[in-house]
N, C-alpha and C positions, 0 to 999 in steps of 0.2 A: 806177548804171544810169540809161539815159534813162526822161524819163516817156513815157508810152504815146498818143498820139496818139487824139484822142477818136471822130475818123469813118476806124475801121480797117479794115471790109470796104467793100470798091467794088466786090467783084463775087462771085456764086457760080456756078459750074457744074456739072452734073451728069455723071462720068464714070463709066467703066466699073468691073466690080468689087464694085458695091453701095455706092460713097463718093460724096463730094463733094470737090471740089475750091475753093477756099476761097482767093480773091486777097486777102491782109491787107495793109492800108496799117497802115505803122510810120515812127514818126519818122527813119527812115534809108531808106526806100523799100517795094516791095510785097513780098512773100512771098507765091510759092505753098505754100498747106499740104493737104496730099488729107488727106479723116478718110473712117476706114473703122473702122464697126461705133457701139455703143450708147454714144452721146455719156453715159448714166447712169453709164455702167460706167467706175474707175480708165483716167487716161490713159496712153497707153505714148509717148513722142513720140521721132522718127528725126530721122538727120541724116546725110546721105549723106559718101562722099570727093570730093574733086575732079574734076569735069568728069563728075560720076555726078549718075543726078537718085534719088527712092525705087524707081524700079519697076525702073530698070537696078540699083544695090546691093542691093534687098534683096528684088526679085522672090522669089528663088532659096530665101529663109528662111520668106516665108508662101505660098509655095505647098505648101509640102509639110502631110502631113494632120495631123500629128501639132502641127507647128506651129499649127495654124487648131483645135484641139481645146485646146491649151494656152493661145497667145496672144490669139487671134479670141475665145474663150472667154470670158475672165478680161476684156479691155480695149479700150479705144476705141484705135484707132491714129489719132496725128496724123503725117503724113510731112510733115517741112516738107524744103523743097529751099532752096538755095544761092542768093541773087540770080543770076538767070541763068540760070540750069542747068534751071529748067521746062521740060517736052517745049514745043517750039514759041517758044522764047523770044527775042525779038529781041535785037540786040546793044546792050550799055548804051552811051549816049552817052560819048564819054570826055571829054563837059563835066562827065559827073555823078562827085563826088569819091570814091577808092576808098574804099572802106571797113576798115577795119581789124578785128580779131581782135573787140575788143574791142565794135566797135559790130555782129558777129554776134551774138554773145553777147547782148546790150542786144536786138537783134531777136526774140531766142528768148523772154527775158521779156514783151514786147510781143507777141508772139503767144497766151503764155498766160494774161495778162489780158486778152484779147479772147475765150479762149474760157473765160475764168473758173475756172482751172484752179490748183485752190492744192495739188494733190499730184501729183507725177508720176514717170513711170518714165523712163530716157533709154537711147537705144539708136543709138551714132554708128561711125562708120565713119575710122579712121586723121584723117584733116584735121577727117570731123564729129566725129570721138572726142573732137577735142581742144576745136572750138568747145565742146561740150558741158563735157568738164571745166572749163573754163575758166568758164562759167557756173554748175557747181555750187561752184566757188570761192569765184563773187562772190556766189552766192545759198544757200551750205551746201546742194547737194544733188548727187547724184551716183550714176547706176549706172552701170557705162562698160563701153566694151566698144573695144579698139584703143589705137593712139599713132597717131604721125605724122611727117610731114618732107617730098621730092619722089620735035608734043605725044606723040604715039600709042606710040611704043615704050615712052619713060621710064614712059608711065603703064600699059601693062600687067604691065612687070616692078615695078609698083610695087602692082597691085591683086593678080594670080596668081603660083604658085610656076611653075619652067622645068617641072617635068615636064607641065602644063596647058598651058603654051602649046606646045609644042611636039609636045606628044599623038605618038601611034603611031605610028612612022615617019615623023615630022616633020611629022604634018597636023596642021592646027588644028582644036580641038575646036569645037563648037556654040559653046558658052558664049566664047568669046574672037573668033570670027566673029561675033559678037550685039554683041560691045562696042566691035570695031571700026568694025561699023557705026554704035555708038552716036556713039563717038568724033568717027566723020564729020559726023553732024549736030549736033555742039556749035555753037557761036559760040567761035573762039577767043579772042576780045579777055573775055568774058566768064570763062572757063577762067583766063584771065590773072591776071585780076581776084582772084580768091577764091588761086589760086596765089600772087600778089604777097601778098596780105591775111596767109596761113598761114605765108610763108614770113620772115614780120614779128614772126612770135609772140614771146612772150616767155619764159623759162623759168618751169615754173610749179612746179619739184623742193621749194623751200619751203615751197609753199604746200598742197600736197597731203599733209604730214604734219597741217596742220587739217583736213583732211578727218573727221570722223567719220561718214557713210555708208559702208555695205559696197557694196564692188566688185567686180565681172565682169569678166573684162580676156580676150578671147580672141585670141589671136593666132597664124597659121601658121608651124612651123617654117623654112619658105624667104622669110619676110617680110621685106623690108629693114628694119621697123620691129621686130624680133624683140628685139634686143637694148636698146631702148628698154622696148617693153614689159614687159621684166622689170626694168629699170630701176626703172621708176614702182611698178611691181608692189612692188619693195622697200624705197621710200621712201612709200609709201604703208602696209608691214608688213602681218604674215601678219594680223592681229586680224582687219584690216577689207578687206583685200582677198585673191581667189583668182586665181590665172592657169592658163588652159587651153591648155597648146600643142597646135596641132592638126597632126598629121605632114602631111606632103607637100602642104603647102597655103599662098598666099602670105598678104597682107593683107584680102583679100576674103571670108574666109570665108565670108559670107551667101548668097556665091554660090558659092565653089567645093567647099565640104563643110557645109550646112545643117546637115545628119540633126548632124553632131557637134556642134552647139548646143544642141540639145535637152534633152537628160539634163543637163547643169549647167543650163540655163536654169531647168528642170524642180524642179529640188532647191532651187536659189536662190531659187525662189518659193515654192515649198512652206513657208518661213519666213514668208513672209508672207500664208499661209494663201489662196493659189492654186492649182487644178490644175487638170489636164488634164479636159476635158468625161464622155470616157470611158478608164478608167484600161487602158488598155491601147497597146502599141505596135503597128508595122504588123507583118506579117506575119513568123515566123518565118525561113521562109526567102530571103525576101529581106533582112534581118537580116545572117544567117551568111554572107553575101556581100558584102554589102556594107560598105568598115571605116571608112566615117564614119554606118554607121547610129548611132541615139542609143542599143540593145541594148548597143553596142561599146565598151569602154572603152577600146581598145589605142591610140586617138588623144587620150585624155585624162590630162593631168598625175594622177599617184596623187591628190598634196596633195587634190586637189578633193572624192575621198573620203572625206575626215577628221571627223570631229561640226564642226569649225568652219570646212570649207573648202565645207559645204552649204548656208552661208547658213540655219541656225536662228536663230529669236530674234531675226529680223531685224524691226526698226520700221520705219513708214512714215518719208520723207523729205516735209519742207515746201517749195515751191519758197521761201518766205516767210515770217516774223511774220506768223501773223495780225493785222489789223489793227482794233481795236476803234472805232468809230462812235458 
């Protein structure tokens, strides 16, 4: 991993939301990273998919209340986004050299030595899933959530399942009108960029059997990356990791069925003596209606229920050796 670059913040901003948003200079270039909530409290840190920044991926997971009782609760969230991919982000010079899988990765360390962060939670999205794995590879640590693989069509049938894009009589839903807008205000050379970087990766199927961290792996049944993620899921072994397929839902989870994150995220933590603010869910009857409420198990793999598919007994992850002085 590179060393970390001694004068890393050049700029702060105050954004919406109750965070800050947080330009990190890293020896590979800036990083926007948004922190939201009590810098004291265990880090949680994101890592979007491709041509997504945090608040288009993972809007959809902490807005909901049950989320912001459990996660807002329990941890500081750092979102870091993509070179590039920042709302408002201009387009990179294509003098400046792409960067590759592994000097993401290198980035991610370099952000959490800047914010002095020797424990952490990880929470990535299909291309962030894998930045992330890849990083707890090189640095033993790992919660994960996704796989990966491959502007505007390929990439909706690659974040949602067809029954979501194509909604009621062929109209488009909210949620996929929101992304296409998003879409539109990319930078595509930028898009490119992190796309070329992912699509460089290298297998990491060896290397994930040293994995000793337990894993989260959620993944939608109409995902293209479905059959991947059960892949990893089983060279990774039931010990140390759980897979939740989620019905009728593509790779996007966070945005296209939240609520069913919940109750495994819920239990997962509960090993590591986490909960919810107030121990209760939302409303019943919106519940029985809804069937990615987190009340709902009928979108969740059995396995998950099992004494070891609840994540008991789970220890903390070091991003590092500590280092003695």
């Amino acid at each position: 991993m590179g060393e970390s670059s001694d004068s890393v913040s050049i700029d702060i901003n105050m954004v919406p939301f109750g965070g800050k948003e947080f330009l990190v200079k890293t020896s590979r270039g800036c990083l926007s990273v948004f922190v939201c909530g009590d810098q004291e409290k265990p880090a949680l840190i994101t890592y979007p998919d491709v041509a997504l920044n945090y608040m288009s991926c993972f809007q959809g997971l902490f807005v909901c209340p049950d989320a912001a009782s459990l996660l807002l609760h329990n941890f500081c969230i750092y979102h870091i986004d993509a070179p590039g991919h920042e709302l408002g982000a201009n387009v990179i010079s294509s003098d400046v050299p792409l960067l590759s899988v592994d000097d993401l990765a290198d980035q991610i360390a370099e952000v959490l030595d800047f914010f002095g962060l020797k424990r952490v939670l990880c929470l990535g999205v299909t291309a962030g899933a894998y930045i992330l794995t890849l990083f707890a590879v090189l640095m033993n640590l790992l919660y994960f959530y996704g796989m990966c693989g491959v502007l505007k069509e390929c990439l909706l049938q690659r974040y949602f399942s067809k029954e979501l894009r194509y909604g009621v009589h062929g109209a488009e839903s909210e949620i996929i009108q929101a992304c296409v807008n998003l879409l539109d205000e990319r930078q595509s050379p930028n898009v490119m960029r992190f796309l070329q970087a992912i699509n460089k990766r290298h297998d990491l199927t060896d290397d994930l059997k040293k994995l000793q961290c337990k894993t989260l792996i959620f993944v939608g049944e109409s995902s293209p990356f479905h059959t991947e993620s059960v892949h990893m899921s089983t060279k990774i072994g039931r010990k140390n990791c759980t897979l939740v397929e989620v019905k009728a839902c593509g790779s996007l989870v966070t945005e296209e069925h939240p609520l069913a994150m919940l109750v495994p995220i819920e239990f997962f933590l509960m090993g590591f003596g986490f909960y919810r603010q107030q121990l209760h869910f939302a409303n019943s009857s919106s519940n029985s209606s809804n069937p990615s409420s987190p009340s709902s198990h009928s979108c969740i793999a059995p396995e998950l229920l099992s004494p070891e598919g609840l994540g008991i007994k789970l220890k903390p992850i070091k991003t590092r050796a500590d280092v003695e002085i």
